[in-house]
C-alpha positions in Angstrom: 147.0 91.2 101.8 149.9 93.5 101.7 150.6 95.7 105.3 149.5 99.0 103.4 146.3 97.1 102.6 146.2 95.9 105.9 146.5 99.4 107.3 143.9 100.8 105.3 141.4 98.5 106.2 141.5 98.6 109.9 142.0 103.0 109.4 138.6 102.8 107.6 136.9 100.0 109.8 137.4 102.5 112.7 136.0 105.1 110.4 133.4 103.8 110.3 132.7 102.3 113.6 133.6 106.1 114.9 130.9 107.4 112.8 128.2 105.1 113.3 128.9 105.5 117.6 129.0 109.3 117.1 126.0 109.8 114.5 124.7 113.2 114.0 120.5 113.6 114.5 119.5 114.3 110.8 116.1 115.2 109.7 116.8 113.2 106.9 118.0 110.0 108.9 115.2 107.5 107.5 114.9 108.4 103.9 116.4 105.0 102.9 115.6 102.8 105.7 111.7 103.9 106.8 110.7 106.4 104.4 107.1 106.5 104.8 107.8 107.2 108.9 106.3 110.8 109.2 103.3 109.5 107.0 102.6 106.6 109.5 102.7 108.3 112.3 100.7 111.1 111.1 98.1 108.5 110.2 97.8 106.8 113.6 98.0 110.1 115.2 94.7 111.9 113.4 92.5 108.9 114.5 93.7 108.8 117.9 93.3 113.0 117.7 89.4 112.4 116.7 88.6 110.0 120.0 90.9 112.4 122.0 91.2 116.4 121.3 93.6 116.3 124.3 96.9 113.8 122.6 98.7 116.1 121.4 99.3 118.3 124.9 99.4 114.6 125.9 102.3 112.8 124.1 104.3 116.6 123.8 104.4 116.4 127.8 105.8 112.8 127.5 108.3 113.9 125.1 109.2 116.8 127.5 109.8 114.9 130.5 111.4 112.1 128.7 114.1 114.5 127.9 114.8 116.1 131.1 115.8 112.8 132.5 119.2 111.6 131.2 118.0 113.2 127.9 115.3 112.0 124.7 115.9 108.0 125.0 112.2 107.0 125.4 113.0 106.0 128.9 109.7 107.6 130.6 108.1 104.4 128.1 110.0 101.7 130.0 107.0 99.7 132.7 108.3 97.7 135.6 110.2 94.8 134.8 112.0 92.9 137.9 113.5 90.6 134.9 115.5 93.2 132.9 116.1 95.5 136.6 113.7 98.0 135.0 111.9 100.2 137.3 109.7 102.3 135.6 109.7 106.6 135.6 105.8 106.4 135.0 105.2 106.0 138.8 107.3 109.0 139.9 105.6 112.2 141.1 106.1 114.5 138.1 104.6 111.3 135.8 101.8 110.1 137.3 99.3 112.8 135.1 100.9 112.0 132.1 99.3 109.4 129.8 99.1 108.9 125.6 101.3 105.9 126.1 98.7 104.1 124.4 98.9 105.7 121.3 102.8 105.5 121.5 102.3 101.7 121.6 99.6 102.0 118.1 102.3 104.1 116.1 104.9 101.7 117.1 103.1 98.8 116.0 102.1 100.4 112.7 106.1 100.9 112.2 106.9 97.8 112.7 105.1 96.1 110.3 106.1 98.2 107.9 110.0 98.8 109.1 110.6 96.5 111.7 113.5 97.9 114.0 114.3 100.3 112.5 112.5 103.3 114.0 112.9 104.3 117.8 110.6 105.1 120.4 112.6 108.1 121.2 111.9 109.4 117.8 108.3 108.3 118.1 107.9 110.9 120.6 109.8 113.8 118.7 107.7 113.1 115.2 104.4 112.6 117.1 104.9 116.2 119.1 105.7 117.7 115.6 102.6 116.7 113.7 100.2 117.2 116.7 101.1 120.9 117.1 100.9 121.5 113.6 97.1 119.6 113.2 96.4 121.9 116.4 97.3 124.9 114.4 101.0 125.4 115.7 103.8 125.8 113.8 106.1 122.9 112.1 109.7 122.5 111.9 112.1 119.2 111.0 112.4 117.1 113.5 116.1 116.0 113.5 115.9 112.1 113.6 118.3 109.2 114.6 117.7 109.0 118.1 118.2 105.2 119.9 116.3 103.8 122.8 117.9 103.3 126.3 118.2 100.3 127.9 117.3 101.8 131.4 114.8 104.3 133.4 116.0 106.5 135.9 113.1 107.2 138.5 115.2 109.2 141.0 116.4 111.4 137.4 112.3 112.5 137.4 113.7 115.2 140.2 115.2 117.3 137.3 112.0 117.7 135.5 110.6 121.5 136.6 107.4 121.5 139.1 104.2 123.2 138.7 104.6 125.1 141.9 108.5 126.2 141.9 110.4 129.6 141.6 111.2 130.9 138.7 115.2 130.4 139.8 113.8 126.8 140.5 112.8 126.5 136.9 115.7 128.5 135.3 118.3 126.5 137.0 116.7 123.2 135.8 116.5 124.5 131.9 120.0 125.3 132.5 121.0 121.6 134.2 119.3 120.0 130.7 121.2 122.6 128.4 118.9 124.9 127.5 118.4 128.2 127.2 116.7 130.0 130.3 115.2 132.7 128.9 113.7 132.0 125.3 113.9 128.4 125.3 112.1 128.2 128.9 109.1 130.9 127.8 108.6 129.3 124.3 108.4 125.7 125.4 106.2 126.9 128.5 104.2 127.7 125.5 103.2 124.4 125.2 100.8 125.1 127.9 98.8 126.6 125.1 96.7 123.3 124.7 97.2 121.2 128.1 95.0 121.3 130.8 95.9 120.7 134.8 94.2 119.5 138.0 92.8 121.2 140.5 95.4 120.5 143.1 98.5 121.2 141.1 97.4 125.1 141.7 95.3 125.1 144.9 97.4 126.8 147.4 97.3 129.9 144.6 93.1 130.1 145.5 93.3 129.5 149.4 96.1 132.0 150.1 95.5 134.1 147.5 98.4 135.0 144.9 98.3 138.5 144.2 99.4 138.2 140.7 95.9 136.1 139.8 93.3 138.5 138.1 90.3 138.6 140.7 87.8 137.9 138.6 90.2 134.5 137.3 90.6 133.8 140.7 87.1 133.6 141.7 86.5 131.4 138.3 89.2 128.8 139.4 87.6 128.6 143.2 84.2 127.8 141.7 85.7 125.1 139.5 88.0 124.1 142.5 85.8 124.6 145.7 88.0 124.1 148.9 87.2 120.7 150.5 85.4 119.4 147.6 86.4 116.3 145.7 88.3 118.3 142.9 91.2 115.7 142.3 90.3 114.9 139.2 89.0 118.1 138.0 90.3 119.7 134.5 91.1 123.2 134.0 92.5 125.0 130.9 95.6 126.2 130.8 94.7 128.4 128.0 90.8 129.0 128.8 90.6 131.4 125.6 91.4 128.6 123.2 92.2 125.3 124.8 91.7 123.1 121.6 94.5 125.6 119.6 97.6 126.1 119.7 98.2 130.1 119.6 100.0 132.8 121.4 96.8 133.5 123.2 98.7 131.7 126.3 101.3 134.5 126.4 98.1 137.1 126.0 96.4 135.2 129.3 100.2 135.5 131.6 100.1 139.5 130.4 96.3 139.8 132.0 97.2 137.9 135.1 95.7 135.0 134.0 97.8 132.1 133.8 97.3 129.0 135.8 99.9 127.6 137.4 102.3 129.3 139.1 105.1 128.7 136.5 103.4 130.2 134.0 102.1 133.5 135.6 106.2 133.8 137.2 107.2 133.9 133.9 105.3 137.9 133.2 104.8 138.6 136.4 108.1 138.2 137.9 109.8 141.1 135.6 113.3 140.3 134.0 114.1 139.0 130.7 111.3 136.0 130.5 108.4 139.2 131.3 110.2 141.0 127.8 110.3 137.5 126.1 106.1 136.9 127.0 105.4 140.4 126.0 106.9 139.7 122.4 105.2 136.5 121.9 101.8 138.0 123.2 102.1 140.4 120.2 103.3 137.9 117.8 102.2 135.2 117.0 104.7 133.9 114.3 107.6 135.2 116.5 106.6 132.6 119.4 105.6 130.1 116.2 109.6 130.3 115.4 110.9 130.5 118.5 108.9 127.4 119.8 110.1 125.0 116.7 113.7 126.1 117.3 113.4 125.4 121.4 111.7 121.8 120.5 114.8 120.8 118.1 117.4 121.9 121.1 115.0 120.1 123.5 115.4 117.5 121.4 118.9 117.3 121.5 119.5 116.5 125.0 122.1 113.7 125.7 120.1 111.7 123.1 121.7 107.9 122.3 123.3 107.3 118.6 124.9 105.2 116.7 126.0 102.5 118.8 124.6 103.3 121.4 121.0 102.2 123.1 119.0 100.0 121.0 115.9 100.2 119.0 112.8 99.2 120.7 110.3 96.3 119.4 108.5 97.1 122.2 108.0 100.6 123.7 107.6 99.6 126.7 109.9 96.9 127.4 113.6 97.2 126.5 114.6 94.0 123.9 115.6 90.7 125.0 119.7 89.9 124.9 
């Protein structure tokens, strides 16, 4: 082989090794490789949505706190393992409600058999979000695909993921930390809220000293289904009480009549400033906050994700592969 030929070779072999380490997210990204993926999931998804109308505010939570620590790697999957150093985010404060990880497990499975490692966990949670909001009535949008799975959890990361009970500078400056926007980006993805639900204590301190920015009448609601001194813990409470199997604008509707349910969610009207104009809009429109939302959830989805090279692709969900 000549030295020109020699040249050329290593000039495209680093090419290519350059691409494939800095690969672009593509909606597109398993056409070839797993092309049934969005029809698999979609399958496992519907039956686990007719045991359990409440998956989809499930698993779009998981994807959501995934990403706010050290980005959408499917690290918030990872359990305890004292063998690989793994110690798992699921424990942390901001975690310990969350739960679908079941079903993550039954769509994984159902990939593998048909594309064995090929598709990521990470992805798992960005395709799973998609179709659940859209059999709930919410808007779709292409998921950009090619994420890879991290090889770690970050436990003491969960700190960055925004609390139910924090300022609305709190919340701003942690949208801002992930790279997001702080203003639409923070009130449509808030809009999630449209189908969750929350425990009694995660609001409390709202009904014993009472916020002023609660409707009285919702206020007197929420202390029935939340008596002070009863055993509450593990009471559920809409956080859209209009139409908490749906997801609408009707969340935006409720923070306009002083009737949203955690404190992050009434801050966002009742605190004035550009979020109030931004829940006002999507109150009145519904396919403006349908737009909006799909846009926030690819950016969301964007954060410090793993490609090419980088990360691996889960057998296992829960458990990162062996060496």
């Amino acid at each position: 082989m000549s030295s020109f030929q020699i040249t050329i070779t290593i000039f495209l072999f680093l090419a290519l090794a350059f691409g494939a380490s800095n690969a672009q997210l593509s909606p597109t990204f398993y056409a070839y490789s797993c092309p049934n993926v969005s029809t698999i999931v979609r399958g496992v998804v519907e039956q686990a949505r007719r045991s359990d109308a409440r998956i989809g505010a499930k698993l779009i939570r998981v994807h959501f706190h995934d990403c706010f620590v050290n980005g959408c790697d499917g690290s918030i999957l990872l359990d305890d393992s004292a063998a690989d150093g793994i110690e798992t985010e699921k424990d942390e404060f901001p975690n310990r409600s969350t739960g679908g990880y079941e079903v993550v497990d039954d769509i994984k499975t159902a990939l593998e058999n048909v594309c064995p490692g090929v598709v990521s966990c990470a992805d798992i949670l960005a395709l799973a979000s998609q179709i659940l909001v859209s059999l709930d009535g919410g808007p779709t949008w292409q998921v950009q695909l090619g994420r890879r799975d991290s090889r770690t959890a970050n436990p003491d990361g969960t700190t960055a993921i925004p609390l139910a009970n924090e300022t609305l500078a709190q919340i701003k400056n942690k949208f801002t930390a992930a790279g997001l926007d702080d203003s639409t980006d923070l009130v449509a993805l808030s809009g999630a809220h449209t189908f969750g639900r929350a425990r009694c204590p995660t609001f409390s301190q709202r009904l014993v000293d009472p916020d002023p920015t609660l409707d009285p009448a919702y206020l007197e609601t929420l202390r029935r289904n939340c008596p002070q001194g009863g055993d509450n813990a593990g009471v559920l409470n809409d956080l859209d009480p209009s139409s908490p199997n749906v997801f609408d604008n009707n969340y935006f509707t409720n923070l306009r009549n002083h009737r949203g349910l955690l404190q992050t969610d009434q801050v966002l009207f009742s605190a004035g400033g550009d979020t109030a104009a931004i829940v006002k809009r999507f109150a009145d429109n519904q396919a403006d906050f349908f737009d909006a939302f799909g846009r926030s959830m690819i950016n969301m989805g964007n954060i410090r994700v793993l490609t090419g090279n980088n990360g691996e692709i889960r057998s296992d969900c829960k458990r990162i592969n062996s060496n």
